[in-house]
N, C-alpha and C positions, 0 to 999 in steps of 0.2 A: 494489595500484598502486604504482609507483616515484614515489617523491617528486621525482625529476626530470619526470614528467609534470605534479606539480601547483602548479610554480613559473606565475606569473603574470608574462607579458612587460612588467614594469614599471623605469623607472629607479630604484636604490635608494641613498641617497646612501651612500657609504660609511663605515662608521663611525670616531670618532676615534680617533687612535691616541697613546699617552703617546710622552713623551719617553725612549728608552731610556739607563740610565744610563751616565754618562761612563766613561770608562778613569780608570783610579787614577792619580794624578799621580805626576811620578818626579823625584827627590830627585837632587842634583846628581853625588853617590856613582856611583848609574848610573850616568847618562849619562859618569862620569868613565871607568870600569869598561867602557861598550859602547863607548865611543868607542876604546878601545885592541884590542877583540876585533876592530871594521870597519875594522881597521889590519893585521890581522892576516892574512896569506894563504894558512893553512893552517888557519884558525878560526874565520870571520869570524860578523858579524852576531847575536848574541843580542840576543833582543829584552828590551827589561828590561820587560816587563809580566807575562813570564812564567815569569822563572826570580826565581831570589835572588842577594841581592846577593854574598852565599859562596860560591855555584856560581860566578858571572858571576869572581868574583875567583881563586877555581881552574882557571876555566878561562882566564882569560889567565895565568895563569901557565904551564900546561902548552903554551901556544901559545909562551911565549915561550922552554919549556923547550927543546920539538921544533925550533924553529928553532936552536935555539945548535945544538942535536948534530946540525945539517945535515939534520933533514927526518927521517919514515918511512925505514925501512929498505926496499929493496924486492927483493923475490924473484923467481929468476930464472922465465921465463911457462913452460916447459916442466913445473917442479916447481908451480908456480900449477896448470898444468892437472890436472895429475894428484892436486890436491887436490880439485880441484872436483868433479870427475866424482864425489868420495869426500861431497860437502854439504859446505856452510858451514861449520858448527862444526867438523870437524876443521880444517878448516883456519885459523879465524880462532883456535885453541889453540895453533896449530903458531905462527902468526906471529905473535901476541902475547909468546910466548916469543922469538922473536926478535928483538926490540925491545923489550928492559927499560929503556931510558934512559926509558920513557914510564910512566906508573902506569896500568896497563890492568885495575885491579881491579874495576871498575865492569862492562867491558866482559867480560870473565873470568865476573861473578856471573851477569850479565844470557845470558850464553851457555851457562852450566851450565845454569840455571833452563830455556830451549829445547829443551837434549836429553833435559830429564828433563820435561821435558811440563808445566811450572809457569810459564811466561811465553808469550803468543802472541806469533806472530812481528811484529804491529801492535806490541805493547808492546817488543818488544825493539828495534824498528827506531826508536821513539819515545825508549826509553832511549838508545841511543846516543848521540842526537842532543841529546837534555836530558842528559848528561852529560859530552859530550866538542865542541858546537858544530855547528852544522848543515854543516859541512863535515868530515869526519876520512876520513882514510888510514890502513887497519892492513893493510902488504905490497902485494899489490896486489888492494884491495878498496878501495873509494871508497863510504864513507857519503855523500851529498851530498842536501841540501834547500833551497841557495839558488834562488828562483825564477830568475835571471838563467842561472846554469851551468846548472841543469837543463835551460832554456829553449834554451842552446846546445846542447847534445849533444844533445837533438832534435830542431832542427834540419841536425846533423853525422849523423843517422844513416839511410844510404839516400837521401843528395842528391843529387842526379842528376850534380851537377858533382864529378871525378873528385876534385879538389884540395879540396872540402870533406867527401869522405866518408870521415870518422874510426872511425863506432863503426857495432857492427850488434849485435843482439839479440845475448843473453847466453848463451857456452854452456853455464853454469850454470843458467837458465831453460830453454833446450831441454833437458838432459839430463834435470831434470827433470818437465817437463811432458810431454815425448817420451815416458817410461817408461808414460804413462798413456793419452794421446792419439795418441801419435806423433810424430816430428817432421819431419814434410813436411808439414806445415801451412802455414795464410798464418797464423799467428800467430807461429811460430817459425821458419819459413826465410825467411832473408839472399839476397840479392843479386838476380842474373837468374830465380829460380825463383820466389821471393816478387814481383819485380816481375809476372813475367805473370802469378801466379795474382791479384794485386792487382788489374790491370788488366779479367781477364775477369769477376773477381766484382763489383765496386764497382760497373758499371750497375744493379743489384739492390738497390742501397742509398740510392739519391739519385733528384732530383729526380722524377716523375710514377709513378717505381716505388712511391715511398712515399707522395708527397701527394697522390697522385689520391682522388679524392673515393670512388668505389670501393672503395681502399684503406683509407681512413677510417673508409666506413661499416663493413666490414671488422671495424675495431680496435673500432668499439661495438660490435658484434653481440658479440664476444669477450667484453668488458665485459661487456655486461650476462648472458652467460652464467654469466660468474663469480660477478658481484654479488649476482646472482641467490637462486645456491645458498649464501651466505654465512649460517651460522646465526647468530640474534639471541638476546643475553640470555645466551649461555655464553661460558666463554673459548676463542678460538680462536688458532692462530698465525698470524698475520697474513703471516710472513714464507712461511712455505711456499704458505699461498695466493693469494701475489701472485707464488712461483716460479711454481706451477700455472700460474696465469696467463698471465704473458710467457713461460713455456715453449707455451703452446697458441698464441701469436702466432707466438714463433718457428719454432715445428713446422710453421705451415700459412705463413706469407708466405714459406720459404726451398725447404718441400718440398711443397708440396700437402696437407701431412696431418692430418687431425682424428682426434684421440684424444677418449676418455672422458674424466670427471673423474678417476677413481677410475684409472685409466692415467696418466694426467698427476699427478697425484701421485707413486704409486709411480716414476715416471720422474725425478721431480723429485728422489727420496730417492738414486735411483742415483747422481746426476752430483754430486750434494754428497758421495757415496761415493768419488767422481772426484777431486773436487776437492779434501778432505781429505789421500786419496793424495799428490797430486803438490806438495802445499803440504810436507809432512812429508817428502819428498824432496829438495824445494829446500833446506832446509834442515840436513837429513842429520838425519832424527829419525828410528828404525827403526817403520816400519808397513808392516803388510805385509794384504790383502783377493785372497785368490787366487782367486775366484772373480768378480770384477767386470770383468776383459778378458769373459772368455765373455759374461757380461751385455752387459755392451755391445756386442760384436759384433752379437747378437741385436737388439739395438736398430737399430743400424746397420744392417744386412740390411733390417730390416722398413722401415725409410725409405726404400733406395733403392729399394724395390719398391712405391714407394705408387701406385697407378694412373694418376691423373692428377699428371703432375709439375710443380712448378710452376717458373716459370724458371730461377730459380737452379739447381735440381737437373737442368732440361736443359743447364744450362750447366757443371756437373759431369762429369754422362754423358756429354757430348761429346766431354770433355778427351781427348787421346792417351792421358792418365796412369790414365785409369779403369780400362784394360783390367787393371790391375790392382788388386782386391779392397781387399787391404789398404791402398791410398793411398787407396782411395773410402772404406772404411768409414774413414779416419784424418779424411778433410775434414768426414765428415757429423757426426761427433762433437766436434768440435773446434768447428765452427761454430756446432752445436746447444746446447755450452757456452758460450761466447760471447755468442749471440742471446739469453739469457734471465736469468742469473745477475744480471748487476750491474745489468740495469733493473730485476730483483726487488728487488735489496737499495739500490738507489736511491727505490724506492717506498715502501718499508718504513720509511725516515729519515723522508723527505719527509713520510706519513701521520704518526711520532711526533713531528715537530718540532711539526708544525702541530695536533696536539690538545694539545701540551703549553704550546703559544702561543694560546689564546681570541681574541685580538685579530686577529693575521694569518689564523688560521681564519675568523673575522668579516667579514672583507677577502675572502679567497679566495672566499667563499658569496654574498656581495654584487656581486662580479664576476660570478661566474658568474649571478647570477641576473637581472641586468641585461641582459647581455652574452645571453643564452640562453635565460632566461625558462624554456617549458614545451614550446620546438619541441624537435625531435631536432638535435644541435649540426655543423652543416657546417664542413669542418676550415679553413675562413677562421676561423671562429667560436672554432675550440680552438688554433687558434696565434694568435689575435688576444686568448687571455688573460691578460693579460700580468702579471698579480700571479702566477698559478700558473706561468708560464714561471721568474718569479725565484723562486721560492721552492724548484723544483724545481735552476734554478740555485746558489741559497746550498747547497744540501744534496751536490752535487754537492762543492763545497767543504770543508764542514763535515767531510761522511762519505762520503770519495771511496770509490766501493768498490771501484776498479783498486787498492789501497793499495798495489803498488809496479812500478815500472817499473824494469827492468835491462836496462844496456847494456856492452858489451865495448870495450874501445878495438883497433880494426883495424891501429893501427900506435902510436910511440912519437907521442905530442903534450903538446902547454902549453895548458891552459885556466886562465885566473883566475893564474896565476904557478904553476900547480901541474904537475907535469913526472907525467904517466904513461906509465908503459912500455905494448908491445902485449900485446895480453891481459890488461889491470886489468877488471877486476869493477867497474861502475859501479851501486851500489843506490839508488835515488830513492825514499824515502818521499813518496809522492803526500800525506798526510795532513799529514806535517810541512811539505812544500812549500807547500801551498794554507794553511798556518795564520798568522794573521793575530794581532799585539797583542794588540786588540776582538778574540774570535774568537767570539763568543757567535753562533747563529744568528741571522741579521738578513736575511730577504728584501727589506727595501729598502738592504740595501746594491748602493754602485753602481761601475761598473766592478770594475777588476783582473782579473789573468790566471789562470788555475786550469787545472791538469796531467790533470784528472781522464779525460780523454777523450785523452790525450798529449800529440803534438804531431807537427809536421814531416810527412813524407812517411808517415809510419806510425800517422798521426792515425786514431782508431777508425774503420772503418769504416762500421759501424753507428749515429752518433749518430744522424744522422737521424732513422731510424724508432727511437730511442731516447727521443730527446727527444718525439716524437709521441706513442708510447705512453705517456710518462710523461704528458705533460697529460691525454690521454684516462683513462687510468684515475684519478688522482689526484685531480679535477674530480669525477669522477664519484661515486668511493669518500667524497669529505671532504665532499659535499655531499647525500648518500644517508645516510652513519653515522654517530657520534660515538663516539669510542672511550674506551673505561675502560681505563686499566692495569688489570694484574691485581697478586697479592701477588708474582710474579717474575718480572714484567714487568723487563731490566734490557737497559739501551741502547747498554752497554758494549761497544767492537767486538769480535768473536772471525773469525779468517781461516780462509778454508779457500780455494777458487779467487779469488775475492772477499773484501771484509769487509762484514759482518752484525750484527745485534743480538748479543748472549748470549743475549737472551730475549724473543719479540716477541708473546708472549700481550696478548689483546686483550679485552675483551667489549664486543660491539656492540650499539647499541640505535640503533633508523632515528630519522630525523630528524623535525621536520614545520614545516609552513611559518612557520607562528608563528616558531619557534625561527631559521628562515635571516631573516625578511623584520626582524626584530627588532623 
């Protein structure tokens, strides 16, 4: 019997919670040190909780070096492009060299360490930024992680109004993401072709498509599929069987289709095949899997052909565009990465914050057992939980797994005093962006803005049924399990289409009431 059947529909008070420890106090030095860097408009904002006070002091100086020599050098967008199309690293070699007035040895190491397969591109995009200030220009490549400018240029990118639409997806991100997916997708096409296919899909995303009671029950039937078959008492990887999982969501709410476990799995191993590819191309790292287009075709083939289709996928086949093959099989895979990855590795945080925190664990069990007692949970019930909405929220933050959004500037513009020509490379660390002083996980943290899900007109489509699946399974999983690290259990992010654990081995042992009612 599931230990969700044998909660008792009783009030439970909630248990107490300590005071969590303050932020380290800061010495007048900082503040003297950040006060010149948020002066600064080519470097702005280090936070002094997190760096040292000989970084913070190195880097106003090189701010104040790059302003004397009049700013970044910037290179003309024709020779930009034709680096790009070559990955990152050749190019950010090429243009580092050409702007020696700056000391880019940092950036230089941290860029070797990438091609040679010995920094993730999380770490690197993380180094930059702990290195050189949450805003730096090398040619025209725009590191940027202040929340404010980020927060601008998504909403400058695909705005309907003529005079504010500056930037559009990145053609460094479609080349290569294109290479692997395609790039007629709604992920990576700009303008009128991304606006209608935006248009015709997003009814499938929102309001009674996703929270109809139907559809809910739906998301637990799923659940407890999963939950199910989850062995007790060995180590398991938690992070692949919570792919498993929101891949078997996303396969049946987009296309009609139910797969086996042991199908959903190996499905699941293909697209992290996928997404490794196209991560290691954005970057210009040499990998090469010749055999994974044919696989995925096959994949693709089999989904449009699933008997009963379910709307989205009539809403595919209908398109003009289907009559051809290869733009169908580009949407259904494109989609089908999409729909599953980053609720996966969203769960996966969410699950280890919360066994590694006792007390908000303690909270989340109390809610839920309150709140839901022993019935079957109606999705009033599971979006009415509002400790696991935050908690799923803070981790969203914490461990965004979009880790980065790129955009292209469409013409020459000025944001924040900084003058980009058309065609600058704009890289947004979502991780750096949403990081905070305090950045320690804290589900009762309250308000602030977090990137995680984007922004603007090209805000994910998907949250919706993103956020739903994340309460229903997460409620479900932390109040059913209790999870042991294991000896390599290691939490550190590693990127591939998304960011993920290094290592999300788990050993589960079921709960029992005793232990939830305390």
């Amino acid at each position: 019997m599931l230990i969700r059947d044998s909660f008792a529909p009783v009030s439970l008070p909630k248990p107490a919670r300590t005071t969590r420890k303050p932020a380290p106090a800061q010495d007048q030095a900082q503040l003297s040190v950040a006060s010149q860097l948020q002066q600064c408009p080519i470097g702005p904002q280090l936070s002094t909780l997190t760096r040292s006070l000989s970084r913070q002091n190195r880097a106003a100086g090189e701010c104040a070096a790059t302003q004397a020599a009049g700013g970044p050098t910037q290179a003309g967008a024709a020779q930009i492009q034709a680096q790009m199309r070559q990955g990152l690293c050749p190019y950010l070699s090429q243009a580092t060299q050409n702007n020696p007035a700056r000391d880019w040895s940092a950036l230089n190491l941290l860029r070797e360490g990438l091609e040679q397969g010995h920094t993730d591109p999380i770490d690197f995009l993380h180094g930059v930024h702990e290195n050189y200030g949450p805003s730096v220009q090398v040619g025209d490549v725009l590191f940027e992680s202040r929340p404010d400018v980020v927060g601008q240029i998504l909403v400058a990118t695909e705005n309907p109004s003529a005079d504010k639409n500056k930037f559009a997806k990145s053609t460094l991100q479609k080349h290569s993401l294109g290479q692997v997916y395609g790039d007629h997708t709604i992920f990576l096409e700009s303008g009128a072709d991304w606006k209608a296919q935006r248009k015709s899909l997003t009814p499938h995303f929102v309001g009674q498509a996703v929270l109809s009671e139907e559809n809910h029950q739906h998301l637990q039937d799923l659940t407890d599929k999963h939950l199910n078959a989850l062995p007790v008492g060995v180590p398991v990887d938690l992070n692949l069987k919570l792919r498993t999982l929101s891949l078997d969501v996303a396969l049946s709410h987009m296309f009609g289709q139910n797969l086996e476990l042991n199908e959903l799995e190996q499905l699941a191993g293909l697209f992290e095949r996928g997404g490794k590819l196209a991560q290691h191309k954005l970057f210009g790292i040499e990998h090469q899997d010749p055999q994974l287009h044919e696989q995925m075709n096959q994949v693709a083939d089999r989904l449009i052909a699933t008997p009963t289709p379910a709307p989205m996928l009539q809403t595919l086949l209908a398109a003009p565009e289907a009559k051809d093959r290869k733009w169908l099989r580009e949407q259904v895979l494109m989609l089908t990465m999409l729909g599953h990855e980053t609720t996966a590795n969203l769960l996966t945080y969410s699950a280890a914050e919360l066994a590694a925190h006792p007390q908000d664990l303690a909270e989340l069990r109390a809610e839920y057992a309150a709140t839901i007692g022993n019935a079957r949970p109606t999705v009033d019930q599971t979006t009415g939980l509002k400790f696991t909405r935050n908690a799923i929220k803070e981790t969203t933050r914490e461990h965004a797994p979009n880790y980065l959004i790129s955009r292209e500037a469409l013409e020459d513009v000025e944001i924040e005093g900084m003058r980009l020509s058309a065609g600058t490379q704009v890289l947004m660390s979502v991780q750096d962006t949403n990081r905070l002083p305090d950045n320690d996980w804290d589900p009762d943290r309250a308000g602030g803005k977090i990137f995680s899900f984007g922004g603007g007109t090209r805000v994910c489509m998907g949250q919706v049924l993103a956020r739903l699946e994340a309460a229903v399974v997460l409620s479900q999983l932390m109040t059913r399990f209790d999870l042991e690290p294991t000896a390599t259990t290691d939490l550190a992010p590693k990127s591939d289409f998304s960011s993920r654990p290094q290592d999300a081995h788990y050993t589960l042992h079921r709960t029992d009431i005793a232990q939830i009612e305390g």
